[in-house]
C-alpha positions in Angstrom: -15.8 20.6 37.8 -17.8 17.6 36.8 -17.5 15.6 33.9 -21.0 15.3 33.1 -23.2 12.0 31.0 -26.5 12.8 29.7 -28.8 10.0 30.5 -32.3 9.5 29.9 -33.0 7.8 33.7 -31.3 10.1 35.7 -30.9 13.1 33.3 -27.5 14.4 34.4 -24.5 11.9 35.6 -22.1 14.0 36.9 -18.3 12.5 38.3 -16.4 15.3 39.5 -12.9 15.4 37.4 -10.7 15.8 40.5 -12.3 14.0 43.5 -13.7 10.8 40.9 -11.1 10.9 39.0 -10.8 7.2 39.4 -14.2 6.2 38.2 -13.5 8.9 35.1 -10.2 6.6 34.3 -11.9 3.6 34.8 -14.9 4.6 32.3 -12.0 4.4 29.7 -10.7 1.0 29.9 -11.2 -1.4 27.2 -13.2 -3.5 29.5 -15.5 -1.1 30.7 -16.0 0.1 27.1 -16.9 -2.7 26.0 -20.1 -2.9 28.0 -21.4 -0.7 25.3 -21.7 -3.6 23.3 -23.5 -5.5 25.8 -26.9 -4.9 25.6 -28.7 -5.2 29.2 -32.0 -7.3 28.6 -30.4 -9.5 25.8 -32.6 -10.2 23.1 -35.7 -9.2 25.1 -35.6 -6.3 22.2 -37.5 -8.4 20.0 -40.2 -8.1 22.3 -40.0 -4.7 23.5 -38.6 -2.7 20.6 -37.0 0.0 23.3 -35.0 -2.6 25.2 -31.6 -2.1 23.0 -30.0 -0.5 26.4 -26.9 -1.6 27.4 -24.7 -2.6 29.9 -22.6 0.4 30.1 -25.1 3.1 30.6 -26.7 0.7 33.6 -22.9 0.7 34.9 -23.0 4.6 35.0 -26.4 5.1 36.9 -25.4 2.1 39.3 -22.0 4.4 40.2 -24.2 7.7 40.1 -26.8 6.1 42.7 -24.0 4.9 44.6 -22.7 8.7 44.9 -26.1 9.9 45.5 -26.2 7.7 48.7 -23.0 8.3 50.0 -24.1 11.7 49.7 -27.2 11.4 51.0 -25.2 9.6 54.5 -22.8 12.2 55.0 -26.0 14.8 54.9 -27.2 13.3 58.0 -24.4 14.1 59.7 -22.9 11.0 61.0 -20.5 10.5 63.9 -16.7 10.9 63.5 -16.0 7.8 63.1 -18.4 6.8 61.0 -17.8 9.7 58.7 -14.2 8.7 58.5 -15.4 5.1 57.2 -17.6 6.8 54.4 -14.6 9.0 53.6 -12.5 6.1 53.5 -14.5 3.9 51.5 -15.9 6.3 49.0 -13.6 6.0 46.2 -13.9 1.7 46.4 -17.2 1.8 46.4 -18.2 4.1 43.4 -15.1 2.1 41.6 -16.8 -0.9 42.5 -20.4 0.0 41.9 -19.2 1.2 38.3 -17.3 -2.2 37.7 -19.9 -4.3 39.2 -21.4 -5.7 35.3 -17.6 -6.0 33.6 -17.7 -9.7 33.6 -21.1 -9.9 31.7 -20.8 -12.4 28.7 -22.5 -11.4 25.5 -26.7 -10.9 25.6 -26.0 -10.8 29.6 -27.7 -13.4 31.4 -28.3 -15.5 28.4 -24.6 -16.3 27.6 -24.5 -16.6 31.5 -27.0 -20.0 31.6 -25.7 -21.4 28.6 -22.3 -21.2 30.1 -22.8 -21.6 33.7 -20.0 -19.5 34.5 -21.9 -16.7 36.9 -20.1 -12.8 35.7 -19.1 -12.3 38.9 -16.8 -15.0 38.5 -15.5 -13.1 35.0 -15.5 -9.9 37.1 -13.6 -11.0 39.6 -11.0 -12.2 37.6 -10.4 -9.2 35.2 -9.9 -7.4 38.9 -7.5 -9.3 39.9 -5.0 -9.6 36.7 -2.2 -7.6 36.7 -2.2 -7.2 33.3 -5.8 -6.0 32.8 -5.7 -2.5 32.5 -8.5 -2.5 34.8 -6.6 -4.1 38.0 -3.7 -1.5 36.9 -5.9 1.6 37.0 -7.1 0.3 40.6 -3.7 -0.5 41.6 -1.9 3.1 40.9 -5.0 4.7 42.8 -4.4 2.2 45.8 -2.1 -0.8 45.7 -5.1 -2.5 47.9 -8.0 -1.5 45.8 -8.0 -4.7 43.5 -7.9 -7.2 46.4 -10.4 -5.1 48.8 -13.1 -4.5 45.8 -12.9 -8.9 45.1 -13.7 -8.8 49.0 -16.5 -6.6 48.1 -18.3 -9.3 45.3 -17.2 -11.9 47.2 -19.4 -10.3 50.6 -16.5 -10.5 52.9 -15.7 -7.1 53.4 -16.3 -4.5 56.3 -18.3 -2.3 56.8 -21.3 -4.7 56.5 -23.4 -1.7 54.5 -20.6 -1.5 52.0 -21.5 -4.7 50.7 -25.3 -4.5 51.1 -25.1 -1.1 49.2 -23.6 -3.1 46.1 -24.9 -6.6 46.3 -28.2 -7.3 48.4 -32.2 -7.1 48.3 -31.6 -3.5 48.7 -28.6 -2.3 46.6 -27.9 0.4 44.1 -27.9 -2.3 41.2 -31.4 -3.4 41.5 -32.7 0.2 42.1 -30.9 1.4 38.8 -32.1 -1.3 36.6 -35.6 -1.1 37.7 -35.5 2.0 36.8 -33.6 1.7 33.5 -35.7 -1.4 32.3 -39.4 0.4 32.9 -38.0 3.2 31.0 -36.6 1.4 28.0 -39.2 -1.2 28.2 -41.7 1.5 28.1 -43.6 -0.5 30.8 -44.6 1.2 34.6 -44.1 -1.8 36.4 -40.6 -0.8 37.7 -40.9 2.7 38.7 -40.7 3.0 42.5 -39.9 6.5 44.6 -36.3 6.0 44.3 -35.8 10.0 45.8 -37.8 9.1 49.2 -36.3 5.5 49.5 -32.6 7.0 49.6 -33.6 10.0 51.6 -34.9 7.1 54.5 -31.6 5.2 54.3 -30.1 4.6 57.7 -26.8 3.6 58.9 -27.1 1.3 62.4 -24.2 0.3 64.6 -24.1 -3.0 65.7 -21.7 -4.6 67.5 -18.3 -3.5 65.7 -19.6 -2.8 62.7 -22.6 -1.1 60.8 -25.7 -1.8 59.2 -27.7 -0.8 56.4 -31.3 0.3 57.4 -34.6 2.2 56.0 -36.3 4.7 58.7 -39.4 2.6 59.8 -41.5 5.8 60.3 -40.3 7.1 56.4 -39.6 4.8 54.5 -42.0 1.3 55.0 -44.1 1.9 52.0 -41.1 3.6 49.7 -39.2 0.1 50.8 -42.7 -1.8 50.0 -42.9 -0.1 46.6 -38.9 -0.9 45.5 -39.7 -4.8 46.5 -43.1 -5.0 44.6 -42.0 -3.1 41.7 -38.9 -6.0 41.2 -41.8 -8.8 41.4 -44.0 -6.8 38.9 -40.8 -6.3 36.6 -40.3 -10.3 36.7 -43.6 -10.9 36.5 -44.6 -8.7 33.6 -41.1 -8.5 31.4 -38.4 -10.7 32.6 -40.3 -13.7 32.7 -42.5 -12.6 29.3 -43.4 -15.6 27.8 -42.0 -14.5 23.9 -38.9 -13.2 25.7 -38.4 -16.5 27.6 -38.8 -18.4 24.4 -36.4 -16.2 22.7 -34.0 -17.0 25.4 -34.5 -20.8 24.6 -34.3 -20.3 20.8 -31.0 -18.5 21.0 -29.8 -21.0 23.8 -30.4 -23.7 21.4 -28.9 -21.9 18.4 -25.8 -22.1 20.6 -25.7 -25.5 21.6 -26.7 -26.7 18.3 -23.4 -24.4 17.4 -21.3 -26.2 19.7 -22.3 -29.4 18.9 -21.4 -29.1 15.6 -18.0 -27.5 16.4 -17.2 -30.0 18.8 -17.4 -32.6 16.3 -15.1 -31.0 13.7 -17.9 -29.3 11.9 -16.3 -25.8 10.6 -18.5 -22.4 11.7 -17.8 -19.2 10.2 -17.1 -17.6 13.8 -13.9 -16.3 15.4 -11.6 -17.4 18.1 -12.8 -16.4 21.0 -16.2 -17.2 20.0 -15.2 -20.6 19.3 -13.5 -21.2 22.8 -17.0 -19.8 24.2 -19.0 -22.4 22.9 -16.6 -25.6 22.9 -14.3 -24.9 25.8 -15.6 -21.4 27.7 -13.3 -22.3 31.4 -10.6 -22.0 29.1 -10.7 -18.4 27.3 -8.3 -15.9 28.3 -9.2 -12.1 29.7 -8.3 -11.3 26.2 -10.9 -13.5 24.5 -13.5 -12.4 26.6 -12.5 -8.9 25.7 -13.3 -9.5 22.6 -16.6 -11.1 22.9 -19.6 -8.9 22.9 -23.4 -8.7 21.1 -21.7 -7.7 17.9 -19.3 -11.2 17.7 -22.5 -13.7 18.3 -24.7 -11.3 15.9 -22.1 -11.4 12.8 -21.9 -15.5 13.7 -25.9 -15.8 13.7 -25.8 -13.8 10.9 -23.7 -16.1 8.9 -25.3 -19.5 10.6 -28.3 -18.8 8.2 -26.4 -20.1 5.3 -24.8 -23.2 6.9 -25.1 -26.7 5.4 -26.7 -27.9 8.7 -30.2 -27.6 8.4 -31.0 -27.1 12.0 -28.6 -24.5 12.4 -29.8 -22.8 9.4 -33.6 -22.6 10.3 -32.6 -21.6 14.0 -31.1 -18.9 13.3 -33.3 -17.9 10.0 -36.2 -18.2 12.4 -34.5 -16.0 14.7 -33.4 -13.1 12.3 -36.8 -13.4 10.4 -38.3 -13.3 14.2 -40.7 -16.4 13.4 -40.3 -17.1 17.7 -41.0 -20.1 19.5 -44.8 -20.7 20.7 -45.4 -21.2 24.2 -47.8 -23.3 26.2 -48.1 -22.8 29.7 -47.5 -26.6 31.0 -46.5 -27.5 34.5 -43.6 -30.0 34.5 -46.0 -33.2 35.9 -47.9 -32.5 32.9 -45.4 -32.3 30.0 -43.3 -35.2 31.9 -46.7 -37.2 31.8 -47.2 -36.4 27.8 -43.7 -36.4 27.2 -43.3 -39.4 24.9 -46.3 -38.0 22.6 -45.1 -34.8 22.5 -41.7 -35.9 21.6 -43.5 -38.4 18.9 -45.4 -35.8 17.5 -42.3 -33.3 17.1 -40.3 -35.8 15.5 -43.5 -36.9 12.8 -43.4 -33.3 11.7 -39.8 -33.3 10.6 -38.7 -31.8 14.0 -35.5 -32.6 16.0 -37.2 -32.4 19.6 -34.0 -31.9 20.9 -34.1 -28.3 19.6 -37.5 -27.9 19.0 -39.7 -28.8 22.1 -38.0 -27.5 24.8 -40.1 -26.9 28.7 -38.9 -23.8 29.9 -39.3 -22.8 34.1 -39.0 -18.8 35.1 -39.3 -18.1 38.7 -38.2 -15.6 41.1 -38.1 -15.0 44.9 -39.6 -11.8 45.0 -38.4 -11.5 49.2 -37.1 -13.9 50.9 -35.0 -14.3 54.0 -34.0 -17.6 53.9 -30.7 -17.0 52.6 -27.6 -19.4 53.5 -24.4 -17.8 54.1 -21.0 -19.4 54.5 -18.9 -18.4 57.2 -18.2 -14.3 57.2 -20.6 -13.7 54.3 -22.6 -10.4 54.9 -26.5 -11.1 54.5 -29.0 -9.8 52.1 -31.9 -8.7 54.2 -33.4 -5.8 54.3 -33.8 -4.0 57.7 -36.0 -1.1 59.0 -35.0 1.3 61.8 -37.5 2.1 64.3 -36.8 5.5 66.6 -35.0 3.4 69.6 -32.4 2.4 66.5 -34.0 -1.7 66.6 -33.3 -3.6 63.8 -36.8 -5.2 62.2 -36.7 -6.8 59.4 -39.0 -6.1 56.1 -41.2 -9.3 56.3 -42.2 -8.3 60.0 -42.6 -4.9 59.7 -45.1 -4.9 56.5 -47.6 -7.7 55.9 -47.6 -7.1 52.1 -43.8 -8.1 52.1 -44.9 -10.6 54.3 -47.3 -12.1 52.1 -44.5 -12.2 49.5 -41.8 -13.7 52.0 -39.9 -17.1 51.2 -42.3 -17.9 48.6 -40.8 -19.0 45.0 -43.6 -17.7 41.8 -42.2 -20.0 39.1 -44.1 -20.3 35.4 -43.1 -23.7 32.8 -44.3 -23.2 29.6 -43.4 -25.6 26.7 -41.8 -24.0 23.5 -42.0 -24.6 20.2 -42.1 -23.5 16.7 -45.0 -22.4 15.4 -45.7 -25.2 13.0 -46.5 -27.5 15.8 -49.3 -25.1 17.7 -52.3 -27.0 16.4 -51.0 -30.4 16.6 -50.0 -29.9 20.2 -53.5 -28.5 21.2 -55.0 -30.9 19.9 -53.0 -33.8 21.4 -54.0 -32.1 24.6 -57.4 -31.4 24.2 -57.0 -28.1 24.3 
């Protein structure tokens, strides 16, 4: 019988109560539970009113798609051996695709810049605690599970597709946030024909080990579709220009926080908070337990009223969503105006430090220029022609081609709206 999640992506999430029993215990963690209080897209909310989604419910669909595909692999009837391997690994793999967000700091990837500790790093260290509850619930399923799923994030482990199916170009993550975004975005970009591009999966021997693979004859345009609709989805949404300048207020808002803290200023915030902006390589598993959306909300919250006026409009500007202005300026430019601009900030009462920031988005849409260290399992994507050759995407399809190795980055310069005219003006435009 399956224990079954009603989700507006994939309409019914079902875990079966005997045979996933692991990902049902795992669900009920403290650490996994907390990723309802970690909202996937940040505070790209502000722009798209539907993005409150969070962390958790991606989790789920990332562990359903995961089953789906392991499914999907045993349908086509594999050799022995390799259906042993699938057997084998099943369990590890829905565990891990489930877990594969638990480090996320609060607002996601926002926290994640401003600390410049990468998640994964997070993730792999709640793993691998013996006192997380986390590592104990892997442990009592399989006393190697904890060490085996690290070798999983880390892209050391065997089979090959194992790790390709939870960290690559073409992994269950991307597919299921893709999907999640559009839908709470309420944008189309995303969508791509996630049925067809699972039902051309592959699995290739090679050498002593196996590859992941999309049938050539099936799926090239399905494969085509999944890669475009991730450069549309960066393009049109994660790269938005009031999101990214939403990004950079809060990012100040937090340094302008720590600042302050770090020179014995006192901020209504709590512990763990505190560690996370003035020491964050020193906070505990417990601390980050205790630090999601809700801590960093109730602190900007009560920044409005602080003595420090920067602080104070920051924030105010943020709850009152008065956003930062963009221009779109390539860096040669603003470095060539610089001075002036910084000038003209500073005449108008401005700290430029906080308030005339250039901000760069960019994306690699494909690429397969990728450097590995020693033993790392690679990210490209690979079709399957009927004589079971390996080809990868970029030669196989010229639009993916046309997309290969090439970097789309955007700098816009952000600031409040005060300053719009001034700055137009100074640049004649």
């Amino acid at each position: 019988m399956d224990k079954v999640f009603r989700d507006p992506v994939h309409n019914l999430i079902g875990f079966d109560k005997e045979r996933d029993a692991l990902v049902l215990e795992l669900i009920d963690t403290p650490q996994f539970q907390r990723l309802r209080n970690i909202r996937q897209l940040g505070v790209t909310s502000l722009v798209y009113p539907g993005a409150t989604h969070t962390r958790f419910s991606h989790a789920l669909g990332t562990a359903f798609l995961m089953k789906r595909v392991l499914e999907h692999f045993h349908e086509l009837n594999p050799p022995p051996t390799l259906q042993q391997i699938l057997e084998e690994h099943r369990e590890l793999l829905l565990a891990a695709a489930l877990l594969h967000d638990l480090g996320h700091l609060p607002f996601s990837h926002l926290l994640e810049e401003f600390t410049r500790i990468p998640h994964e790093d997070w993730t792999v260290r709640i793993i691998s605690d013996p006192q997380s509850p986390v590592h104990a619930v892997l442990a009592r399923a399989n006393p190697n599970y904890p060490k085996q799923m690290i070798r999983l994030f880390q892209r050391t482990f065997q089979p090959a597709f194992a790790v390709k199916l939870l960290s690559s170009q073409l992994d269950v993550d991307r597919m299921e946030y893709l999907l999640r975004d559009s839908l709470c975005t309420g944008v189309t970009y995303g969508y791509f024909d996630v049925n067809w591009l699972i039902h051309s999966l592959r699995l290739v021997e090679q050498r002593d080990d196996w590859e992941l693979a999309i049938d050539l004859r099936k799926g090239l345009h399905a494969a085509e579709g999944y890669v475009l609709a991730r450069y549309y989805m960066y393009q049109q949404v994660y790269h938005h220009k009031t999101a990214r300048a939403t990004d950079v207020m809060v990012r100040k808002i937090l340094q302008r926080a720590s600042e302050l803290l770090r020179t014995g200023h006192d901020l209504p915030a709590p512990a763990p908070l505190r560690k996370l902006l003035t020491a964050p390589r020193i906070l505990s598993i417990e601390d980050h337990l205790h630090l999601d959306d809700t801590t960093v909300l109730a602190a900007l919250q009560a920044w409005r009223e602080s003595d420090d006026h920067i602080l104070a409009d920051l924030t105010s500007r943020f709850w009152q969503r008065r956003l930062f202005k963009t221009l779109d300026m390539p860096l040669e430019e603003f470095t060539a105006w610089s001075a002036q601009l910084r000038e003209l900030t500073a005449h108008a009462g401005f700290d430029p430090e906080y308030y005339l920031i250039l901000d760069r988005a960019s994306d690699d849409p494909y690429t397969d220029r990728y450097l590995w260290t020693s033993g790392e399992v690679g990210e490209n994507i690979f079709l399957v022609n009927n004589a079971g050759e390996l080809i990868e995407l970029a030669h196989a399809s010229d639009v993916i081609g046309a997309l290969r190795n090439k970097t789309f980055s955007q700098d816009r310069l952000c600031f409040p709206e005060e300053l719009r005219v001034a700055i137009k003006h100074l640049l004649g435009r």
